[in-house]
Backbone as XML, in Angstrom:
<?xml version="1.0"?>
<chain id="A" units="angstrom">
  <residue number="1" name="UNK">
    <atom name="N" x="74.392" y="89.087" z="109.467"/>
    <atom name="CA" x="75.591" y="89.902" z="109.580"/>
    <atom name="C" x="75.580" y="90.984" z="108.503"/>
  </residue>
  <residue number="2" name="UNK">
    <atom name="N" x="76.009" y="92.169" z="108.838"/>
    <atom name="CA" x="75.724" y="93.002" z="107.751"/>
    <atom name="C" x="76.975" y="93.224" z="107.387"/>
  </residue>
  <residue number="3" name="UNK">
    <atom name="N" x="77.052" y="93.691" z="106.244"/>
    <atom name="CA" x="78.763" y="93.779" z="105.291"/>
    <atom name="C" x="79.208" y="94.770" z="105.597"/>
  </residue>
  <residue number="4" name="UNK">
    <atom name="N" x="80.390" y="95.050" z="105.654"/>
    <atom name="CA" x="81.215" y="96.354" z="105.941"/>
    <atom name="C" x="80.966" y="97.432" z="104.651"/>
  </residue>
  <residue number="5" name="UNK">
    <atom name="N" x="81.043" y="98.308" z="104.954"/>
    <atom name="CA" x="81.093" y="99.430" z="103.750"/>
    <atom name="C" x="82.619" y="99.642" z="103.060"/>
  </residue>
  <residue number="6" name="UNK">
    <atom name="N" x="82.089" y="99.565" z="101.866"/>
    <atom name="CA" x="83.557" y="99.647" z="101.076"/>
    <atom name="C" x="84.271" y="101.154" z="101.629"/>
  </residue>
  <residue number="7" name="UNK">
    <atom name="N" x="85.574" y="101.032" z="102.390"/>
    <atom name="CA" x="86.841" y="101.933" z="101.841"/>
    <atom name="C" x="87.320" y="102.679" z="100.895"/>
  </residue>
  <residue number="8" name="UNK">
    <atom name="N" x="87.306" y="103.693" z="100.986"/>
    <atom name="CA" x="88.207" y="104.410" z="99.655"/>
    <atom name="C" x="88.946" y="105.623" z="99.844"/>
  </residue>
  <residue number="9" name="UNK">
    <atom name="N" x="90.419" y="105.454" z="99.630"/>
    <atom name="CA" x="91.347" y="106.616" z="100.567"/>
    <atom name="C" x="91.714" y="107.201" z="98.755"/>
  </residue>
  <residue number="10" name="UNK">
    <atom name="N" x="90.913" y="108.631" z="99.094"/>
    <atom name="CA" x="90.923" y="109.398" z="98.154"/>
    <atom name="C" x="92.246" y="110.527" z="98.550"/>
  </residue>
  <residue number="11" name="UNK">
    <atom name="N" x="93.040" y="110.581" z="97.174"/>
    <atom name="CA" x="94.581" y="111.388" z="97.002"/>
    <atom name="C" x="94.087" y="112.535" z="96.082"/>
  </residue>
  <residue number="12" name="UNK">
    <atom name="N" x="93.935" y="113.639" z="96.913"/>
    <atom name="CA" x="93.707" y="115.206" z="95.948"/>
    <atom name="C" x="94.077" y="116.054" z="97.113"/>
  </residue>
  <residue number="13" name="UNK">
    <atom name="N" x="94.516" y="116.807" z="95.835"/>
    <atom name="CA" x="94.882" y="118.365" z="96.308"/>
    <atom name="C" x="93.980" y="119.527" z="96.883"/>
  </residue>
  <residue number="14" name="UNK">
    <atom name="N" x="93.209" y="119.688" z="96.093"/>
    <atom name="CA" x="91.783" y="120.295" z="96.437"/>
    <atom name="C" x="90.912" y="119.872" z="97.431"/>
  </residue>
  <residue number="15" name="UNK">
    <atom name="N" x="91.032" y="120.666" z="98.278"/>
    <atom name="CA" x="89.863" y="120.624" z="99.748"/>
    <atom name="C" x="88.481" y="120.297" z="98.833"/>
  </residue>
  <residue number="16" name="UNK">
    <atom name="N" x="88.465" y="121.806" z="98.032"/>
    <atom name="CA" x="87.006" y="121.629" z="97.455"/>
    <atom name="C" x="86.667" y="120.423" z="97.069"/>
  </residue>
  <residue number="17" name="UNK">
    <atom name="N" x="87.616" y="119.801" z="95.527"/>
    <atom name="CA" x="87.099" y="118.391" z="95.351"/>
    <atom name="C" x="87.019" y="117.337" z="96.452"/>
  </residue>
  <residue number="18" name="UNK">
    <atom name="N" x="87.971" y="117.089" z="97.195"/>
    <atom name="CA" x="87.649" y="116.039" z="98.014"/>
    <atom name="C" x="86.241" y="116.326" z="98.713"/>
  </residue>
  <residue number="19" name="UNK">
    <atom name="N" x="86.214" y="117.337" z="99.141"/>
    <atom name="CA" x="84.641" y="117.604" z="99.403"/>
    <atom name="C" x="83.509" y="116.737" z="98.870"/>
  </residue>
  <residue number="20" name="UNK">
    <atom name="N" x="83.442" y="117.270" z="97.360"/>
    <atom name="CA" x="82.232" y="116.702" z="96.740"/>
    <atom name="C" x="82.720" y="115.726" z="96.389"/>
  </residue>
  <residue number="21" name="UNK">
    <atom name="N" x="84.157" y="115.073" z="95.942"/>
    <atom name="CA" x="83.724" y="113.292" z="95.610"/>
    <atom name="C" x="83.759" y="112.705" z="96.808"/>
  </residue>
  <residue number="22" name="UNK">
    <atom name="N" x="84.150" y="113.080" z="98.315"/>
    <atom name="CA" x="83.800" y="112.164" z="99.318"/>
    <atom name="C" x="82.128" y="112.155" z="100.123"/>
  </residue>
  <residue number="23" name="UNK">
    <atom name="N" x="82.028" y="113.754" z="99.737"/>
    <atom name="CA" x="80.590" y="113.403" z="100.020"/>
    <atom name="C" x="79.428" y="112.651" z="99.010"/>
  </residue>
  <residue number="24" name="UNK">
    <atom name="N" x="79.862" y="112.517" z="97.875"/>
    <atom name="CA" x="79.191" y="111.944" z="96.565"/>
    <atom name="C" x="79.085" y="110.917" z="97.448"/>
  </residue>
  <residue number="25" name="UNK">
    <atom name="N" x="80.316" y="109.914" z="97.373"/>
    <atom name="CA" x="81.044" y="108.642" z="97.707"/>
    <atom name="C" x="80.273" y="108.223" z="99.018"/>
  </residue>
  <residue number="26" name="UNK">
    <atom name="N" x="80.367" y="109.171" z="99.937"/>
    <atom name="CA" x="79.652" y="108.469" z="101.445"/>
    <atom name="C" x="77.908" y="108.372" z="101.377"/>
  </residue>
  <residue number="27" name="UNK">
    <atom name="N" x="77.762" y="109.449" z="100.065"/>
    <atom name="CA" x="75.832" y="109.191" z="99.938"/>
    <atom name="C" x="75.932" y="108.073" z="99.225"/>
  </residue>
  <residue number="28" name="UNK">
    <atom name="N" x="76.496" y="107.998" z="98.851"/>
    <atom name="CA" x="76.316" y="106.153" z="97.884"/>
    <atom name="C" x="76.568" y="104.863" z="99.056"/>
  </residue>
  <residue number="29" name="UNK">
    <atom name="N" x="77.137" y="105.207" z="100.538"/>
    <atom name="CA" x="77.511" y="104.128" z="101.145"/>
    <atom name="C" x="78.935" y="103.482" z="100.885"/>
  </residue>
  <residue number="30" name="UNK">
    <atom name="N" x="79.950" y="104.351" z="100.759"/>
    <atom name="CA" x="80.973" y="104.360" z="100.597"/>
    <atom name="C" x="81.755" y="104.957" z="101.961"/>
  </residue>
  <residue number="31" name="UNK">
    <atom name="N" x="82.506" y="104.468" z="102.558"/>
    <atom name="CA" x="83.780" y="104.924" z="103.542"/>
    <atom name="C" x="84.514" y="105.564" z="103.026"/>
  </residue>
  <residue number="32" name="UNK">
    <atom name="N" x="84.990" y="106.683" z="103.165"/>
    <atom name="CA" x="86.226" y="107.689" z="102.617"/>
    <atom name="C" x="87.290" y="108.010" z="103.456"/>
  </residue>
  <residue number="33" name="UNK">
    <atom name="N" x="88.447" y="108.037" z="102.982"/>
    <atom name="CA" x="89.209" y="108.892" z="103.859"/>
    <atom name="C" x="90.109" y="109.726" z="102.503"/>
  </residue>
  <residue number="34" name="UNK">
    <atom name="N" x="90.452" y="111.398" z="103.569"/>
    <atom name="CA" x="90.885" y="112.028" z="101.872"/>
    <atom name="C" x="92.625" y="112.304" z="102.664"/>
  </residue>
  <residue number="35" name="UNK">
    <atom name="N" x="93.141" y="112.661" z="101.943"/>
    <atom name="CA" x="94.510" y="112.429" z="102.374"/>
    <atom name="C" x="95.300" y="113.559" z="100.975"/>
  </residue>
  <residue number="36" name="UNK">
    <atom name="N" x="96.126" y="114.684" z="100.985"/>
    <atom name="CA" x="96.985" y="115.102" z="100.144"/>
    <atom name="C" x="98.510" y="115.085" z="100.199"/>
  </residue>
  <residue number="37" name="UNK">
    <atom name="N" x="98.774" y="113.998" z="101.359"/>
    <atom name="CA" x="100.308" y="113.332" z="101.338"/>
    <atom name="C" x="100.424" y="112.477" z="100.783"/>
  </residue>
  <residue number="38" name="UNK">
    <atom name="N" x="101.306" y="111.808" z="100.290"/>
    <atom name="CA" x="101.825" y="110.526" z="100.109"/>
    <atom name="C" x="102.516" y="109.987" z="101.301"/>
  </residue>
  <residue number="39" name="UNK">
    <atom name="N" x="103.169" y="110.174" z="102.159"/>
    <atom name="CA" x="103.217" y="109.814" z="103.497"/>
    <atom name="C" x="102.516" y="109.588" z="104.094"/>
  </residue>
  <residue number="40" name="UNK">
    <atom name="N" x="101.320" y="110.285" z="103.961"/>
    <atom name="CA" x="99.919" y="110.128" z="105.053"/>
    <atom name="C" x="98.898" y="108.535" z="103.899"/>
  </residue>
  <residue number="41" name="UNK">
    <atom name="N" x="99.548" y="108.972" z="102.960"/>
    <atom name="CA" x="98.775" y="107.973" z="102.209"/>
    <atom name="C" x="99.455" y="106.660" z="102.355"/>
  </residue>
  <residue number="42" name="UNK">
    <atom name="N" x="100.839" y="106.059" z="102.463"/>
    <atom name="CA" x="101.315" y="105.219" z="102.848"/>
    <atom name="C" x="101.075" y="104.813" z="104.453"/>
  </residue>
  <residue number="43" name="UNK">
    <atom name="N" x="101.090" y="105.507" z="104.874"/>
    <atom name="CA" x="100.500" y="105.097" z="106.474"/>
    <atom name="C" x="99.320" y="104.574" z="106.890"/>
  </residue>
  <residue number="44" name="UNK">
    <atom name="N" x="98.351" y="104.957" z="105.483"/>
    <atom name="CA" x="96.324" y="104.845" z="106.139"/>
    <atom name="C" x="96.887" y="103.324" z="105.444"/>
  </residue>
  <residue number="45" name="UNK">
    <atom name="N" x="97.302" y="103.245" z="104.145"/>
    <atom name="CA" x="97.484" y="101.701" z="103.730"/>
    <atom name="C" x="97.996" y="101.131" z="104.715"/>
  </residue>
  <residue number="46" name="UNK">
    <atom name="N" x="99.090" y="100.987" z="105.343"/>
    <atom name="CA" x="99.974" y="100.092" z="105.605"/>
    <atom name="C" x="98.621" y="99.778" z="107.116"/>
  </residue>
  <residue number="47" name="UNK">
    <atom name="N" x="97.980" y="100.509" z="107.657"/>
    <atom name="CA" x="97.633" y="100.138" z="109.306"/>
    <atom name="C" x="95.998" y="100.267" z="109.085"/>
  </residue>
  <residue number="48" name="UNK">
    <atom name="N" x="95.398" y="100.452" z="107.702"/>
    <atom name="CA" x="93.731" y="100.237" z="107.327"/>
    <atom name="C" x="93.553" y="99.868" z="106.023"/>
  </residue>
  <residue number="49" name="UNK">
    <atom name="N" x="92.397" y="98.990" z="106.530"/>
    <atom name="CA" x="92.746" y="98.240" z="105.259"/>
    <atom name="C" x="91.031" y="98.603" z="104.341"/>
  </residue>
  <residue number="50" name="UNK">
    <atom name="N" x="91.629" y="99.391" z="102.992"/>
    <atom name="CA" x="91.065" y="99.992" z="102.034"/>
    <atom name="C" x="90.718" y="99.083" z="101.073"/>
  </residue>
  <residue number="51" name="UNK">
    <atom name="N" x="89.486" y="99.556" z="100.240"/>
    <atom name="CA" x="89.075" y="98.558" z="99.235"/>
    <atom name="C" x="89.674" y="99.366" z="97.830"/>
  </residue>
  <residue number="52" name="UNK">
    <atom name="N" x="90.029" y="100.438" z="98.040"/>
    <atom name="CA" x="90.410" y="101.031" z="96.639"/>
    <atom name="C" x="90.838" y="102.517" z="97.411"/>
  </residue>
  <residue number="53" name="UNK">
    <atom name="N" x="91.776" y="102.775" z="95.841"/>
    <atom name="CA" x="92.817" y="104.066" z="96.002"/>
    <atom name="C" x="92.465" y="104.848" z="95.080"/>
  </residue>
  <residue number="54" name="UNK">
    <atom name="N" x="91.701" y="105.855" z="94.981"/>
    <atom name="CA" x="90.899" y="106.879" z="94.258"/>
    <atom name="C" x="92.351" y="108.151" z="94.436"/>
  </residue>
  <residue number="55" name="UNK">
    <atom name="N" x="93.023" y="108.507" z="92.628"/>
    <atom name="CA" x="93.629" y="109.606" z="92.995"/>
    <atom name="C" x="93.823" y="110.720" z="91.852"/>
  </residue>
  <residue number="56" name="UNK">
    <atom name="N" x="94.043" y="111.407" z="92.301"/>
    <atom name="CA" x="93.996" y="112.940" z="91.232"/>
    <atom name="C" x="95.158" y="113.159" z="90.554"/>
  </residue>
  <residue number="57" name="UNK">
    <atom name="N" x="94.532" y="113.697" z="88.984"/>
    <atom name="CA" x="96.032" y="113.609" z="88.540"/>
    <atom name="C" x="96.889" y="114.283" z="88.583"/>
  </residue>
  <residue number="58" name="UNK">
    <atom name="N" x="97.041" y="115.504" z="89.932"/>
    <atom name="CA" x="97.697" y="115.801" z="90.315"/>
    <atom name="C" x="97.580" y="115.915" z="91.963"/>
  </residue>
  <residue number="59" name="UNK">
    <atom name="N" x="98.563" y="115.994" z="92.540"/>
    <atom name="CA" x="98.567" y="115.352" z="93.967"/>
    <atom name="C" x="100.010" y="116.928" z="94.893"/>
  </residue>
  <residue number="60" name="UNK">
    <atom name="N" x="99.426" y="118.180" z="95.259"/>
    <atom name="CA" x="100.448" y="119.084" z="95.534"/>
    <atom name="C" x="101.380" y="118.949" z="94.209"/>
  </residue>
  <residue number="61" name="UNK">
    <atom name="N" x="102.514" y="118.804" z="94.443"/>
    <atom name="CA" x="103.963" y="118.933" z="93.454"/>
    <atom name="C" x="103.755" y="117.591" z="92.595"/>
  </residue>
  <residue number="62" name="UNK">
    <atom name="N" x="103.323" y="116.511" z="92.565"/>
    <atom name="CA" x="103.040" y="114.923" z="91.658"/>
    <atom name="C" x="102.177" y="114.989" z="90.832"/>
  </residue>
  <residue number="63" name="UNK">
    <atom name="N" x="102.608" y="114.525" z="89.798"/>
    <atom name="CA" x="101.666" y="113.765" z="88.763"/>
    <atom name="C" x="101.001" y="112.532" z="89.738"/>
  </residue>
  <residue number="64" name="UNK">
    <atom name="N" x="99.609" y="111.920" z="88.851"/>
    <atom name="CA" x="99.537" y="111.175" z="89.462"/>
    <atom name="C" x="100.298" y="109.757" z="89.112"/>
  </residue>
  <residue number="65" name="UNK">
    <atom name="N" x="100.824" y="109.438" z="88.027"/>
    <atom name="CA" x="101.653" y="108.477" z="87.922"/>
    <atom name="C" x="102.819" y="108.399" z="88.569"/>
  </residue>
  <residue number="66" name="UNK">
    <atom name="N" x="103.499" y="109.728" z="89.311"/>
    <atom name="CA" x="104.542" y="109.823" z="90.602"/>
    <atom name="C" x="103.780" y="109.084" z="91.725"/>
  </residue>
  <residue number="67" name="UNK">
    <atom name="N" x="102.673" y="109.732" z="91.561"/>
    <atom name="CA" x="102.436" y="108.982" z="93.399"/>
    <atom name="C" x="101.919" y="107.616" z="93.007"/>
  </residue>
  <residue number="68" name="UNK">
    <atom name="N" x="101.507" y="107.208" z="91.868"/>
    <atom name="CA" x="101.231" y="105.597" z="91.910"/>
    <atom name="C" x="102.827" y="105.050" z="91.779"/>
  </residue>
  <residue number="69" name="UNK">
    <atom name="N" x="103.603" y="105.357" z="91.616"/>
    <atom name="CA" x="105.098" y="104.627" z="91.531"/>
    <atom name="C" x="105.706" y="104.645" z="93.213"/>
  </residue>
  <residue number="70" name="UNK">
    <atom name="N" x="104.985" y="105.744" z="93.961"/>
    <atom name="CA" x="105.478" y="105.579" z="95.204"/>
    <atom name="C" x="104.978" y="105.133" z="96.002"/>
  </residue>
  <residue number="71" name="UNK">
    <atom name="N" x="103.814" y="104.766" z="95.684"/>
    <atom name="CA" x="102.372" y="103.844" z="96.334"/>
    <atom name="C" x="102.063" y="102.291" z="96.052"/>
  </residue>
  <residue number="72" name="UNK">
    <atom name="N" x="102.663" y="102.320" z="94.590"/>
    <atom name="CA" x="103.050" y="100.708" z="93.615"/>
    <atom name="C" x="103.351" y="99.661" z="94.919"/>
  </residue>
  <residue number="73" name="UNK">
    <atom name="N" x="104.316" y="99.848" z="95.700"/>
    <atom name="CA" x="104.607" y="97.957" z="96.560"/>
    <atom name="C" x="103.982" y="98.016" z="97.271"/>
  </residue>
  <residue number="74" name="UNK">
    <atom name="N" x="103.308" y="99.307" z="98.095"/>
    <atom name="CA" x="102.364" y="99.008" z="99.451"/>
    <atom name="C" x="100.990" y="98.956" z="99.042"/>
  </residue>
  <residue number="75" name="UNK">
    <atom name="N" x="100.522" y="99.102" z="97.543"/>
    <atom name="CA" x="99.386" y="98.410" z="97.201"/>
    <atom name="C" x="99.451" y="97.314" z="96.281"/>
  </residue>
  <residue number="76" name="UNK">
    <atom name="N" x="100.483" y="96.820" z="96.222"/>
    <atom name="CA" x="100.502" y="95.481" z="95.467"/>
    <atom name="C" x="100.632" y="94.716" z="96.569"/>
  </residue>
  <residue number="77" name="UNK">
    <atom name="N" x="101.312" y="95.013" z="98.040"/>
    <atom name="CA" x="101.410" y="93.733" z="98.954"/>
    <atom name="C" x="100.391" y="94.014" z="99.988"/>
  </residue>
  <residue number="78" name="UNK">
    <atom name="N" x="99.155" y="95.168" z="99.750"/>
    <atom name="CA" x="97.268" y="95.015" z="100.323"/>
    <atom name="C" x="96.569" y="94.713" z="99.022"/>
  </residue>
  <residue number="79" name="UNK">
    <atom name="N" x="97.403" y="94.738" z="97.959"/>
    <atom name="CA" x="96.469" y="94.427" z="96.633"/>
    <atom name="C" x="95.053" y="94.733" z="97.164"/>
  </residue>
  <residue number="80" name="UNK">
    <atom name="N" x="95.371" y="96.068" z="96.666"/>
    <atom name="CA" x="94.366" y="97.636" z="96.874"/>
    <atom name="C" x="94.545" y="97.830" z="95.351"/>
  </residue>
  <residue number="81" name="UNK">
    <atom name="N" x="93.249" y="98.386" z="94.670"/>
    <atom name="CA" x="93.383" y="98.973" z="93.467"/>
    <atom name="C" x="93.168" y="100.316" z="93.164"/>
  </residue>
  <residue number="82" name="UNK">
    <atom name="N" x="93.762" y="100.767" z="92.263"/>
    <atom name="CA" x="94.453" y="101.913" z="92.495"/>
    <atom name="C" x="93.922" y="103.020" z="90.806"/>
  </residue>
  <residue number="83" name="UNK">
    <atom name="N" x="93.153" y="103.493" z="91.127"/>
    <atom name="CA" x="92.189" y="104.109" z="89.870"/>
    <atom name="C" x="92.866" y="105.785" z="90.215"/>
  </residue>
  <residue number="84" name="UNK">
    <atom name="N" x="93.222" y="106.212" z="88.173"/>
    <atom name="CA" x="93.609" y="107.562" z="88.713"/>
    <atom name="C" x="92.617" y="108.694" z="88.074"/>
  </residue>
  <residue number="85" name="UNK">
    <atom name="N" x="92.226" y="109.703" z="87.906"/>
    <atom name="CA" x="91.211" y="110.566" z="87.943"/>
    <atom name="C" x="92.269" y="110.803" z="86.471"/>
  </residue>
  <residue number="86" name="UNK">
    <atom name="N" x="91.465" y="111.144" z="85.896"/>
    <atom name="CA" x="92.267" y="112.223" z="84.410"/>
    <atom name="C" x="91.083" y="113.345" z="84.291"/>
  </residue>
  <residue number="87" name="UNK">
    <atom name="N" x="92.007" y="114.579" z="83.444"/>
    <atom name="CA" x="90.619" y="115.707" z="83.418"/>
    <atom name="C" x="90.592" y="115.474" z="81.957"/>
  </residue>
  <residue number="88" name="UNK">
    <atom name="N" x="90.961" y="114.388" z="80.720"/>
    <atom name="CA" x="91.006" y="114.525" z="79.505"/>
    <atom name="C" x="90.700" y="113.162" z="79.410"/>
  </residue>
  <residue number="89" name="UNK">
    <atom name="N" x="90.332" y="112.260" z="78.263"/>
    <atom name="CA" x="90.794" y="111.222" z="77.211"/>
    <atom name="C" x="92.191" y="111.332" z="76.655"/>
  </residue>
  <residue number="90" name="UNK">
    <atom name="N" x="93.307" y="111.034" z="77.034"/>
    <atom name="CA" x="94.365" y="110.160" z="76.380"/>
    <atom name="C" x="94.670" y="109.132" z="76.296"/>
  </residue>
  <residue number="91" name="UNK">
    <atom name="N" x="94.771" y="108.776" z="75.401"/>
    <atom name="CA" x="95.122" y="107.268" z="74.822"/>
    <atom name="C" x="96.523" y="106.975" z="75.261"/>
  </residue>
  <residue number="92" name="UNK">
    <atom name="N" x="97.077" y="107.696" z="75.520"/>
    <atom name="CA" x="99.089" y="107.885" z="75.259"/>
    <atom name="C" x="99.077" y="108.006" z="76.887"/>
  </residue>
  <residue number="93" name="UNK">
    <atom name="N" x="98.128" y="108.758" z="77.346"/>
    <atom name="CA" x="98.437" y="108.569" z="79.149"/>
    <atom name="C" x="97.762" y="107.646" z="80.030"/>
  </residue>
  <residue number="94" name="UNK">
    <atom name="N" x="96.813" y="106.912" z="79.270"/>
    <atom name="CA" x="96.039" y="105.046" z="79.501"/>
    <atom name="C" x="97.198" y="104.836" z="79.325"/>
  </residue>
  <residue number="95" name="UNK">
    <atom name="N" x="97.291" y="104.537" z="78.237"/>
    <atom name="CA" x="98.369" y="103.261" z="77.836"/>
    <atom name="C" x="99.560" y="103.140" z="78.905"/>
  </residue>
  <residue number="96" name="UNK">
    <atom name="N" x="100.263" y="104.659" z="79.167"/>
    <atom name="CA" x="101.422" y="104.745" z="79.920"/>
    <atom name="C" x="101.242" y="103.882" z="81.631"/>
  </residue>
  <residue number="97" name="UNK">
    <atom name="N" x="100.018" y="104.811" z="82.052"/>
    <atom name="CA" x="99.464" y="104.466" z="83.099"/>
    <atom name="C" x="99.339" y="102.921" z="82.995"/>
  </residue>
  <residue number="98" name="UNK">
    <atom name="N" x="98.566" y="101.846" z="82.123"/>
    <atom name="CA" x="98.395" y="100.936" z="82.542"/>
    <atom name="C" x="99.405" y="99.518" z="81.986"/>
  </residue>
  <residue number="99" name="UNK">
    <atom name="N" x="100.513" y="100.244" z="81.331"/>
    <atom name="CA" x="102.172" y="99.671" z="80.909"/>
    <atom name="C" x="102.458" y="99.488" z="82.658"/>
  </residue>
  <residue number="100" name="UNK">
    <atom name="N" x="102.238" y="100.508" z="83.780"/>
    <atom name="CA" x="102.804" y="101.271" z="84.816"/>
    <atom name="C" x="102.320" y="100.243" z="85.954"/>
  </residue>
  <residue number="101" name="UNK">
    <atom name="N" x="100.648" y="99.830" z="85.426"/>
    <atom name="CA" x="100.053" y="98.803" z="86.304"/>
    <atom name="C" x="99.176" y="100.031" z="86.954"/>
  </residue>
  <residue number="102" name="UNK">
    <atom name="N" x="98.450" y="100.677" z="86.726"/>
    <atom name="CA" x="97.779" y="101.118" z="87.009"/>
    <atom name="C" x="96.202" y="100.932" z="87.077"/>
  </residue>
  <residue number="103" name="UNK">
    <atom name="N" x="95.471" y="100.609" z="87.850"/>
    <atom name="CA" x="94.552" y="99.393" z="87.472"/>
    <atom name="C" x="93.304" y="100.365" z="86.687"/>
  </residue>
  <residue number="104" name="UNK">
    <atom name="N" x="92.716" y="101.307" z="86.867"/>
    <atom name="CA" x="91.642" y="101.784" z="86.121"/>
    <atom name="C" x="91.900" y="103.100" z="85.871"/>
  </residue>
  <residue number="105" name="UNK">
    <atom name="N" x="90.738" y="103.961" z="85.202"/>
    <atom name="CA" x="90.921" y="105.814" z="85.250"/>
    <atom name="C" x="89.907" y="106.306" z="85.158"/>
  </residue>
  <residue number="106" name="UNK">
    <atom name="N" x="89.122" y="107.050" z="85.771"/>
    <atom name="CA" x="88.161" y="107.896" z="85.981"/>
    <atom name="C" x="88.520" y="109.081" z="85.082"/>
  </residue>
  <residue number="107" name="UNK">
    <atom name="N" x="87.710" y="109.378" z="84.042"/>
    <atom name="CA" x="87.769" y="110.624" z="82.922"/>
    <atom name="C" x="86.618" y="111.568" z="83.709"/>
  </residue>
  <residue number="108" name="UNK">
    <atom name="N" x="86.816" y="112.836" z="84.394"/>
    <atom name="CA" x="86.652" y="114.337" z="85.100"/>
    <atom name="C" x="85.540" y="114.433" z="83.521"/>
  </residue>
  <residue number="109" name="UNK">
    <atom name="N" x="84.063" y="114.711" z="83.289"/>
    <atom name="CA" x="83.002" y="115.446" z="82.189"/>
    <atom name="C" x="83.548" y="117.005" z="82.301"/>
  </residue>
</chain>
């Protein structure tokens, strides 16, 4: 039996980026789906079921700690994990983020 390919419903604003981290992501053998709603992003959760929530730290008009607070119960009840992109090292926006339950963070070189 062969294993399913991991899921990953990527939250950005940028056409361009979603571009290259979903095509990065699918040459590695990764499933993507890219999404710049939070509506559209509550919907792929609630009716597909994702191995992880890849999102930007900014999302149109959101921080990304807005859209993990509006994303927080429908991935705690697919307990989906939920990693947010930063373009810096802060210590003060880890910490906040993972006070918040935010499960990991991808630091942007």
């Amino acid at each position: 039996m062969k294993d399913s390919p991991i899921k990953i419903l990527l939250l950005e604003s940028s056409e361009e980026r979603n571009s290259f981290l979903s095509q990065m992501l699918n040459e590695k053998g990764y499933q993507t789906e890219t999404t710049g709603k939070i509506e559209q992003a509550i919907e792929k959760i609630l009716n597909q079921a994702f191995n992880l929530v890849i999102c930007e730290n900014k999302v149109n008009e959101y921080t990304g700690f807005e859209v993990f607070k509006k994303l927080r119960e429908y991935l705690r009840n697919s307990g989906i994990p939920f990693f947010l992109v930063l373009d810096s090292f802060e210590n003060e926006d880890m910490l906040i983020g993972l006070e918040m339950g935010i499960d990991n963070f991808i630091v942007t070189p």
